[in-house]
ROLUM-914604 format. One line per field, with one value per residue (C-alpha): residue in three letters; z, y, x. Coordinates in pm, whole numbers. Layout:
<nodes>
r <- ala ...
w <- Z ...
v <- Y ...
u <- X ...
</nodes>
This chain:
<nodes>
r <- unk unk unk unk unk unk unk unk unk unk unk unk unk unk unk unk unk unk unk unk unk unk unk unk unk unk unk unk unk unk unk unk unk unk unk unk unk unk unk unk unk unk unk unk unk unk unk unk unk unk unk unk unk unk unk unk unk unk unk unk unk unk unk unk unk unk unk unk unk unk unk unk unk unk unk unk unk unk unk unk unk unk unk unk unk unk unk unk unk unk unk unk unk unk unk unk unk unk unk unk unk unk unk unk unk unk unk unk unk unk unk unk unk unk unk unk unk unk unk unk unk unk unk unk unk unk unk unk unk unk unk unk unk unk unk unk unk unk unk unk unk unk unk unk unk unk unk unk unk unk unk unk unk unk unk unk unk unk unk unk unk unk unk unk unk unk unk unk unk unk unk unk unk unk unk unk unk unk unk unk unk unk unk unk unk unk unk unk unk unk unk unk unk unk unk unk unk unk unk unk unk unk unk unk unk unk unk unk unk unk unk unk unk unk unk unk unk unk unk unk unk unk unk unk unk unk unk unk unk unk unk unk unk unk unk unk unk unk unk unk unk unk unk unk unk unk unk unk unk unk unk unk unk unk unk unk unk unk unk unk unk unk unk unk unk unk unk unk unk unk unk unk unk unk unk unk unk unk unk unk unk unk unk unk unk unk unk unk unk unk unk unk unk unk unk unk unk unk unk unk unk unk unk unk unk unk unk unk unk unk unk unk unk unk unk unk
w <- 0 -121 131 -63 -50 352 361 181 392 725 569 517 877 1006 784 923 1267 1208 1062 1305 1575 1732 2031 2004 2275 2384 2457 2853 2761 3082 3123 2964 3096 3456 3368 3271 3572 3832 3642 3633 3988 4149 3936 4139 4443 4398 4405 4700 5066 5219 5069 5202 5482 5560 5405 5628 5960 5898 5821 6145 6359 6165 6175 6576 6557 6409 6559 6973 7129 6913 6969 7336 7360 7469 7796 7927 7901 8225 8400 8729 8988 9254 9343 9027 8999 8782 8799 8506 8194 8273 8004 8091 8073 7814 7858 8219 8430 8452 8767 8824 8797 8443 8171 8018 7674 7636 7696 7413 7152 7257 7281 6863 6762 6920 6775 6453 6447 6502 6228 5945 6056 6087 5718 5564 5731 5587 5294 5240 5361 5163 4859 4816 4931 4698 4428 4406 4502 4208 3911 3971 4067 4072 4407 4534 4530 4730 4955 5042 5063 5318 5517 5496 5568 5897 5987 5930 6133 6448 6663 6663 7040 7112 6830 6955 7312 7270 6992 7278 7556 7346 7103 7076 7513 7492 7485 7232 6967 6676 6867 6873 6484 6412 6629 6433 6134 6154 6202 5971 5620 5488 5295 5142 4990 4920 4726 4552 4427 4265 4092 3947 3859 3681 3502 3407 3120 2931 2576 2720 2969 2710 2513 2744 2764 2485 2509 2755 3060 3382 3605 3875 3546 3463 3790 3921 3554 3404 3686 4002 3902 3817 4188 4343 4302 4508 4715 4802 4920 5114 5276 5393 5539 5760 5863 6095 6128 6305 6477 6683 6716 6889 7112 7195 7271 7481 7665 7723 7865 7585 7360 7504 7831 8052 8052 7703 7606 7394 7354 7445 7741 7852 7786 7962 8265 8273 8287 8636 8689 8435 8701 8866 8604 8272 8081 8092 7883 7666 7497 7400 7260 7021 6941 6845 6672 6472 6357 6257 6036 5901 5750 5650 5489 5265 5210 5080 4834 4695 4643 4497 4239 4157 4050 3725 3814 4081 3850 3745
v <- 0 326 624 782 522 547 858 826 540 730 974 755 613 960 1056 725 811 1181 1040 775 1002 822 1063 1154 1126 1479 1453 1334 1050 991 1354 1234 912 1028 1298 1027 837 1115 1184 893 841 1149 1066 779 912 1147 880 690 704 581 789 1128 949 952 1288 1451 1244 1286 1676 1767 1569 1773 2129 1993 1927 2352 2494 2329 2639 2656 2278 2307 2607 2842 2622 2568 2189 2270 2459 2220 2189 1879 1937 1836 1473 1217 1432 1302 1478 1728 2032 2228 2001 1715 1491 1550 1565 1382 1275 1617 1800 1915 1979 1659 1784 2037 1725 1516 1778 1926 1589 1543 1774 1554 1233 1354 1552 1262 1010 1294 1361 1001 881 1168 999 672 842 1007 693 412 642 714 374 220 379 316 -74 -71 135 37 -338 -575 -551 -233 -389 -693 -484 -266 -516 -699 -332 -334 -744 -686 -401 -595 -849 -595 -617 -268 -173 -311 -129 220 163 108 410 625 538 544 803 1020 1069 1356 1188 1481 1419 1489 1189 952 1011 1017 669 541 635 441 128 136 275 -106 -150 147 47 -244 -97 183 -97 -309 33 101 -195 -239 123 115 -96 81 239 618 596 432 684 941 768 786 1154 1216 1251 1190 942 1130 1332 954 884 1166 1280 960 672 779 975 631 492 806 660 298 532 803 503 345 660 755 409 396 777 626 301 570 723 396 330 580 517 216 261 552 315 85 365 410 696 1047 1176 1422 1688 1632 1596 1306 1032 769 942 995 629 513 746 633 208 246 417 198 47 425 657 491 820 870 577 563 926 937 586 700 993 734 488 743 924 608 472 745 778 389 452 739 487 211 436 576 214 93 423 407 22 -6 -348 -206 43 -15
u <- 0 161 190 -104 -351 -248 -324 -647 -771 -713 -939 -1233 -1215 -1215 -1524 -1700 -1644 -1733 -2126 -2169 -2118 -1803 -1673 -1303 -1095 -1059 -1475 -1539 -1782 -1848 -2049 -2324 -2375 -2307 -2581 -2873 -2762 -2825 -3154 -3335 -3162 -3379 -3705 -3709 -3578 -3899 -4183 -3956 -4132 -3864 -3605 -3848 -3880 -3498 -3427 -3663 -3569 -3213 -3285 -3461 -3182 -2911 -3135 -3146 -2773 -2658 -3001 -3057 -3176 -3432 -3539 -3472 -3694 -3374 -3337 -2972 -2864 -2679 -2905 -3031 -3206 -3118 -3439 -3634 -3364 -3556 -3840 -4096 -4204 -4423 -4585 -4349 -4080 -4219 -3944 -3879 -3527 -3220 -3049 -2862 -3210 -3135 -3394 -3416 -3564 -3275 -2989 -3128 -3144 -2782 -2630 -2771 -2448 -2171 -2367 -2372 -2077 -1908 -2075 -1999 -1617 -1590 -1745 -1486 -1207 -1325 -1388 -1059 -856 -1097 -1128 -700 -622 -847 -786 -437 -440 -686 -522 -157 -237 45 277 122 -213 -83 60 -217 -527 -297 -259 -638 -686 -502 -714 -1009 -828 -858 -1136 -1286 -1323 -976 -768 -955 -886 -536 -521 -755 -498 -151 -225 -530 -546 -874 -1199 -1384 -1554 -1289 -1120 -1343 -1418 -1061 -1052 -1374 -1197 -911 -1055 -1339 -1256 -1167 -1470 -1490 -1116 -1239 -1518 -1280 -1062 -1312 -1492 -1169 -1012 -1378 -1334 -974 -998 -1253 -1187 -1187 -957 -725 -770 -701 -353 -302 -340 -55 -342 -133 -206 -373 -606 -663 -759 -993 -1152 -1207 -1204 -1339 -1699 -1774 -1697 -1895 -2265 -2201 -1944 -2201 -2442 -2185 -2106 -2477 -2487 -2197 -2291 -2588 -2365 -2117 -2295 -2462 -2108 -2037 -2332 -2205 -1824 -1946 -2180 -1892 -1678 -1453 -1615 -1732 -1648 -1846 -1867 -1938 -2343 -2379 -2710 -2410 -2353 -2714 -2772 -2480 -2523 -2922 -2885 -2830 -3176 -3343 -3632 -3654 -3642 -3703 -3721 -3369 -3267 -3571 -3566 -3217 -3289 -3539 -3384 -3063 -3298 -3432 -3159 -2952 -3276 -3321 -2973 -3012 -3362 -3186 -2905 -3105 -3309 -3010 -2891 -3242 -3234 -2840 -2846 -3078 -3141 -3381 -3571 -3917
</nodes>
């Protein structure tokens, strides 16, 4: 074949892509799709009752979390009264006193900003450790990927109250609330690698990014343009999940004496401080247990309809 006929058959390829509307490289294919994705996502997410009733749950809980005076009717969490201990709800005071004589009402709805405070510092940890881990086991592969699932199969290996306790007591020392996230953190952004890892390994292969190769994009262009706004749907579920998983973890390490402190106001602490009283004074276990219930379902109700709408399989 001469240099000319070459040159003439490049041109007809480039004419048939140009009329069947073949994208070049330099176009982000993945704009569109991600696009109809979101879309059809929300019109589902629109006729879903348990995705509204999540979002609204999970909004009052965090409007209670930036906004407690207004919730707590501009009454002072630590403003008692020995006088009024275990005192029952009452109008004035619907959900009655604790054992130090303090507005009971006023406790639960300040002790909703350490709670969740805690679940959303400790899902962006997990996020920002799962997410870069992840992502590079999965796109470089080979001996780095060996090396880093075993990193994460030993932290799986760790029993979860034992690796924070020894972190807490070695380490960390203050029992606040950026802490115990920090501590939550560390010992629970595995899946989330896990799940990073298999999105890209999944993605990394397809025709665009080797084209964008081809193009000279660096790895880390490669890698945050092309590969990971795939990984952010089953990513985004993940991370609305664990956000109510957090924060009944919290709950419970506080309950076992390892996570909050006084005088920090927290529904772990309120929980933990009212088993002793539980025949007595039922009240003071029971409300910060709903509020907990609720609050963690509703961030799992949210989570679920995001994964029913995300995954076409699901769709109607």
């Amino acid at each position: 074949m001469t240099e000319q006929q070459q040159s003439d058959l490049l041109h007809d390829e480039v004419q048939a892509g140009t009329t069947t509307g073949l994208a070049s490289p330099s176009v982000d294919v993945t704009s569109s799709r991600q696009n109809s994705l979101w879309s059809d996502a929300w019109a589902q997410l629109r006729r879903s009752v348990m995705f509204w009733t999540g979002a609204v749950l999970g909004l009052i809980f965090v409007l209670m979390a930036v906004f407690p005076s207004l919730f707590a009717r501009g009454i002072d969490p630590r403003d008692c009264d020995l006088s009024n201990s275990k005192g029952t709800p009452t109008g004035a005071h619907w959900l009655g006193y604790d054992q130090q004589g303090c507005d009971y009402l006023a406790n639960v709805v300040y002790g909703a900003r350490n709670s969740l405070l805690i679940g959303f510092l400790g899902v962006l940890g997990v996020l920002i450790l799962g997410v870069i881990v992840g992502a590079i086991a999965g796109f470089y592969g080979r001996g780095i990927d060996s090396v880093l699932s075993r990193l994460t199969d030993i932290f799986y290996a760790l029993p979860l109250v034992l690796g924070i306790v020894l972190l807490r007591t070695g380490v960390l020392g203050e029992r606040g609330p950026r802490t115990v996230a920090i501590a939550l953190a560390l010992f629970s952004w595995m899946t989330a690698m896990r799940l990073v890892r298999s999105q890209v390994i999944a993605v990394k292969s397809s025709d665009y990014v080797a084209a964008a190769r081809a193009m000279g994009a660096s790895d880390i262009r490669i890698l945050v343009r092309h590969i990971l706004p795939n990984a952010v749907a089953p990513v985004l579920v993940f991370a609305t999940i664990t956000t109510g998983v957090l924060i009944a973890a919290e709950a419970t390490l506080t309950f076992l004496g390892v996570g909050l402190q006084a005088p920090a106001i927290s529904w772990g602490l309120q929980i933990a401080n009212g088993q002793t009283l539980l025949r007595t004074a039922p009240h003071l276990v029971l409300f910060p247990s709903i509020a907990l219930t609720l609050t963690v379902m509703a961030f799992i109700l949210v989570g679920d309809a995001l994964r029913d709408a995300l995954d076409p399989r699901q769709r109607s």
